[in-house]
C-alpha positions, 0 to 999 in steps of 0.5 A: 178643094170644095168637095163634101169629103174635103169639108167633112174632113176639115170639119173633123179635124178642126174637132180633133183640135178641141178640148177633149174634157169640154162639155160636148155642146161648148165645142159644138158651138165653137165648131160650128161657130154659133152663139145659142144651143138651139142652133146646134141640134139644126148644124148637126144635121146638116152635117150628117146631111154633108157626110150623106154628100161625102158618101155618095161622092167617093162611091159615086166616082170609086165604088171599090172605097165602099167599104171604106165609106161604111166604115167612118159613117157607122162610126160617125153614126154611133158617135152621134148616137152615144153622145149627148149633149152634156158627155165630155167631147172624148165621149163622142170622138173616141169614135171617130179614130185614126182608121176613119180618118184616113179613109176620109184623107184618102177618099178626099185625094181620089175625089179631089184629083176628079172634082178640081173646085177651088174652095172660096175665100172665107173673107171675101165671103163674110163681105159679101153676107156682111153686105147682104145683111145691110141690104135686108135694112136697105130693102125694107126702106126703099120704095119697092112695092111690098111684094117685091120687098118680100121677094127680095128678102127671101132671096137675100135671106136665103143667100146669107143662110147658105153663105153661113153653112157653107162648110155643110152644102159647099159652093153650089148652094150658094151659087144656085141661089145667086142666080135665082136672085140675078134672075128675080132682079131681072123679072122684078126690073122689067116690071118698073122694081129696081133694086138697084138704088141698094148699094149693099145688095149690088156689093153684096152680090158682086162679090159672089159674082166675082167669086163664081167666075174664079170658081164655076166648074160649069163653063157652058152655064156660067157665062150666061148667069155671070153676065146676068148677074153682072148687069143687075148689079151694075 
């Protein structure tokens, strides 16, 4: 399911995969699938940032698990604390043991069986940021005015970034991106700029459309901003 316990959780485990004797920067780069170590630092983070989410989530809806909650996050606090970036990985997962993760397993379970959001497909998400990437090209050869150049590439830009840290802020960021893009495309359509001559932003944005409709959890504003953004990309 696509929840932050549910992301914190996998990341945790894929971490648990990892050479215990590697340096702890190798396998923080292999995690969080990044090239350069100055990327590091911003995915841990967001990580913390997503262990906040999971917190406030399993409280949110069971505040009996408090202090369960307490319990991984102080050890995932310390583990973050004691380790550096050179320590072997064992020097940072030898706190997070077997009793933090089956808090998480079971507080996931409890939030999965009330927030039944469909995680989305990894594939057609590298598409889409493929795409969106291309469009950037597109974008800043086409005959848009310079500001709506700017304004489209933010958007887009931004789209990628949550696309690439979906396993830290989940669906809804790149949800609520989506539509203000569909939304700026529409403004930017009526004012004589249409973007639409972009064949890898309407793929690109397609996609994530396509993937919302399977995946929304709220019916009353989905419809509206899908049917928006289907039209923009048509």
């Amino acid at each position: 399911m696509d929840n932050a316990v549910s992301r914190l959780l996998d990341l945790l485990l894929q971490g648990k995969q990892l050479p215990v004797s590697t340096q702890c920067m190798q396998n923080w780069k292999t995690l969080f699938n990044v090239t350069h170590d100055y990327e590091v630092p911003e995915k841990l983070g967001a990580m913390l940032v997503l262990a906040g989410d999971a917190a406030r989530q399993v409280i949110e809806l069971h505040p009996d698990c408090t202090d369960g909650v307490n319990y991984w996050r102080s050890r995932l606090a310390t583990a973050l604390t004691v380790s550096t970036f050179q320590s072997p990985w064992n020097e940072f997962f030898k706190y997070i043991d077997s009793h933090s993760i089956s808090y998480l397993k079971m507080q996931a379970k409890l939030v999965n069986g009330e927030r039944r959001t469909i995680p989305l497909d990894d594939s057609r998400l590298k598409s889409s940021r493929d795409a969106l990437r291309m469009a950037l090209d597109e974008i800043a050869l086409s005959d848009l005015s310079a500001e709506a150049k700017l304004v489209l590439m933010d958007r887009v830009r931004s789209l990628i970034v949550a696309i690439e840290n979906y396993a830290f802020f989940g669906q809804q960021a790149i949800f609520d991106l989506l539509k203000a893009t569909a939304f700026d495309l529409g403004v930017l359509k009526e004012a004589g700029q249409d973007a639409s001559e972009s064949k890898s932003l309407r793929e690109g944005l397609s996609i994530l459309a396509d993937l919302m409709t399977v995946a929304s959890t709220i019916p009353v504003f989905g419809p509206p901003a899908l049917a928006l953004i289907h039209r923009i990309t048509q």
